[in-house]
C-alpha positions in Angstrom: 12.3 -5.2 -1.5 8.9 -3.8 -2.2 7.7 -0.3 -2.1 4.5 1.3 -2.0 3.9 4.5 -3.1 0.2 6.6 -3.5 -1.6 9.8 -2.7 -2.9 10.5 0.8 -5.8 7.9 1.5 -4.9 5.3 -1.2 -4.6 3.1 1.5 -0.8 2.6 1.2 0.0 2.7 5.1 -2.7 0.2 6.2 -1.5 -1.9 2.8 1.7 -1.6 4.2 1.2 -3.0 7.5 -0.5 -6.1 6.1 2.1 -6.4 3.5 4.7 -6.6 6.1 3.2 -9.2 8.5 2.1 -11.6 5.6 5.7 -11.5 3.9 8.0 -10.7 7.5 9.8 -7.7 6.2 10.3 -4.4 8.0 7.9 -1.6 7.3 9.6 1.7 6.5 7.2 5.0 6.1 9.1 7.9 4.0 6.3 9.7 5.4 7.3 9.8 9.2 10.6 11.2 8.1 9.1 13.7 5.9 6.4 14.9 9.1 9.8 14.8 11.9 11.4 17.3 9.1 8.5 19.5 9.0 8.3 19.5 12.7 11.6 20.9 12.9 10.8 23.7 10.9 7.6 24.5 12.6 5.2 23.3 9.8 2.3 21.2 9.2 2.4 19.3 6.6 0.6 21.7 3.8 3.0 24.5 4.9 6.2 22.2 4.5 5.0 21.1 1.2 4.7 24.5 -0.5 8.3 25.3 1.4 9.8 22.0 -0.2 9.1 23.4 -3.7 11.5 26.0 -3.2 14.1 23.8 -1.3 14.7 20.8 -2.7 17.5 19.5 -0.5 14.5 18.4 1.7 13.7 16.2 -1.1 17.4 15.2 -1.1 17.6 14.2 1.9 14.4 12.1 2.2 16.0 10.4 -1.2 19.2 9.6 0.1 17.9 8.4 3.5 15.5 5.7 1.8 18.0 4.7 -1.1 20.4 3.8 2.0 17.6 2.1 3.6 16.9 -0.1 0.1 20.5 -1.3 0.6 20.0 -3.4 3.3 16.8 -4.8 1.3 13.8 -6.7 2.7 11.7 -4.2 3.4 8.5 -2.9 2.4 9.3 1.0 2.3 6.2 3.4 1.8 6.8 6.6 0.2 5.3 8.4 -2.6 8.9 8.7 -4.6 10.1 5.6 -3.3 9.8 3.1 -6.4 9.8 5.9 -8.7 13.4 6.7 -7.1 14.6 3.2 -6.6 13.6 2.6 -10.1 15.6 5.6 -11.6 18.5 4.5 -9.5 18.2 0.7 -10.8 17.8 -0.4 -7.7 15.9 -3.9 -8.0 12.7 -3.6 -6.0 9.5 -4.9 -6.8 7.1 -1.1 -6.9 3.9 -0.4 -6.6 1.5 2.4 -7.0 -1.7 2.3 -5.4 -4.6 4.8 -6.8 -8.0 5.6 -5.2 -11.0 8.0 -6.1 -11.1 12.0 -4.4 -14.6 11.2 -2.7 -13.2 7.7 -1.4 -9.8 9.4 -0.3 -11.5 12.5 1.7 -14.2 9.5 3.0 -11.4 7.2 4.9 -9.3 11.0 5.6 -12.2 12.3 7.6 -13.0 8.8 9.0 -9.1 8.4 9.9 -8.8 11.9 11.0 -12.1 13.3 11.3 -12.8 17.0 9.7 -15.5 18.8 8.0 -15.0 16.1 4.4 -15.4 19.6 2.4 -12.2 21.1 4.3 -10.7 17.7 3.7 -11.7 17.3 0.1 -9.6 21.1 -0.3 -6.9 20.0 2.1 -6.4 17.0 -0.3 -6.6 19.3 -3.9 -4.0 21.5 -2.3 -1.4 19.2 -1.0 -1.8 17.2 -4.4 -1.2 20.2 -6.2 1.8 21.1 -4.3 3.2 17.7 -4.6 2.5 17.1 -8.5 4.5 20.9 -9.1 7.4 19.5 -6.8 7.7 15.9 -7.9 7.5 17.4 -11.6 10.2 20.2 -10.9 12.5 18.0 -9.3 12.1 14.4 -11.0 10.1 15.4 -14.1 7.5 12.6 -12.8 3.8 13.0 -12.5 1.5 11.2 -10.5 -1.3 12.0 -12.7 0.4 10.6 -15.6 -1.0 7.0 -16.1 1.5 6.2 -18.8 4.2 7.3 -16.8 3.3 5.0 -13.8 2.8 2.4 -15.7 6.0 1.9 -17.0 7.8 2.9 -13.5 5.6 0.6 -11.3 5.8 -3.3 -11.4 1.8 -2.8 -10.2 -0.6 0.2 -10.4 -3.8 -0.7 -8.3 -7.4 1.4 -7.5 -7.9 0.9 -4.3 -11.4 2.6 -4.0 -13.4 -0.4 -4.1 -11.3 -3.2 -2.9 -10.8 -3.9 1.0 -7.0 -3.0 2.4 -6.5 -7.2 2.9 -7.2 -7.2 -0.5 -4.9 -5.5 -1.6 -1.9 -6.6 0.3 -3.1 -10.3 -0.7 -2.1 -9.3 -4.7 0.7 -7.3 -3.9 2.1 -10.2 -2.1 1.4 -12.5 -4.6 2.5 -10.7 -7.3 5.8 -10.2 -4.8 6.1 -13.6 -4.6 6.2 -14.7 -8.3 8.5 -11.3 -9.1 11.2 -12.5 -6.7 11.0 -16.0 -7.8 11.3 -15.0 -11.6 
């Protein structure tokens, strides 16, 4: 069981995929729940943000939904509160957080998703702000807090000068020589 967590345009979906081809384990993305559950309340993603941090049985729901998912293990499950909420709940998963500079994160946003990179670069700010006041109200974790990743996360990586394949080469490795340990 690995997980992958990181702020939009760390890289950890396209880490993800190449994680779960090289090592043959299912890719889960907390994050296509999260968008189907803003959907259904008629919000993009900024809008369902700022409404989770007044309702946090949306953040509930997406916990219980991938803690039931880590009990069926071998998967590579991507979410920003996934190892952080595996490891609180002592479930045994290898976690890692991935990290990445603001102009490299608005760079592969705008190249992913096009954009004007200054709207971008405030799209980013805002929905990192709203997530950091949500993640802190409800789990009392920061992802700003370096010393807090580092002892929640089996791996903390910057992504914002190493290529994707990179990336997904050390996780795996490091994956292999955690499970075999």
């Amino acid at each position: 069981m690995i997980t992958v967590g990181g702020l939009p345009g760390t890289g950890t979906t396209t880490v993800c995929r190449l994680l779960s081809e090289a090592l043959g384990l299912e890719h889960i993305y907390a994050g296509d729940i999260f968008r189907r559950m803003a959907e259904e309340k008629g919000m993009d993603l900024v809008e369902f943000n700022v409404y989770s941090e007044t309702h946090p049985e949306v953040d509930r729901d997406l916990d219980a939904r991938q803690i039931e998912l880590a009990g069926k293990g071998g998967l590579v499950l991507e979410g920003r509160m996934s190892g952080f909420m595996l490891h609180r709940e002592g479930i045994r998963s290898f976690n890692v957080w991935l990290t990445c500079s603001i102009d490299e994160k608005v760079r592969r946003l705008v190249e992913r998703e096009q954009g004007d990179p200054e709207e971008r670069a405030r799209e980013i700010e805002a929905r990192e702000a709203s997530e950091r006041k949500r993640y802190t109200d409800l789990y009392g974790f920061d992802p700003a807090d370096r010393q807090q990743l580092l002892t929640t996360f089996d791996l903390v990586l910057d992504t914002t000068e190493v290529p994707a394949e990179d990336v997904a080469s050390l996780i795996a490795n490091a994956y292999r020589g955690w499970s075999s340990g």
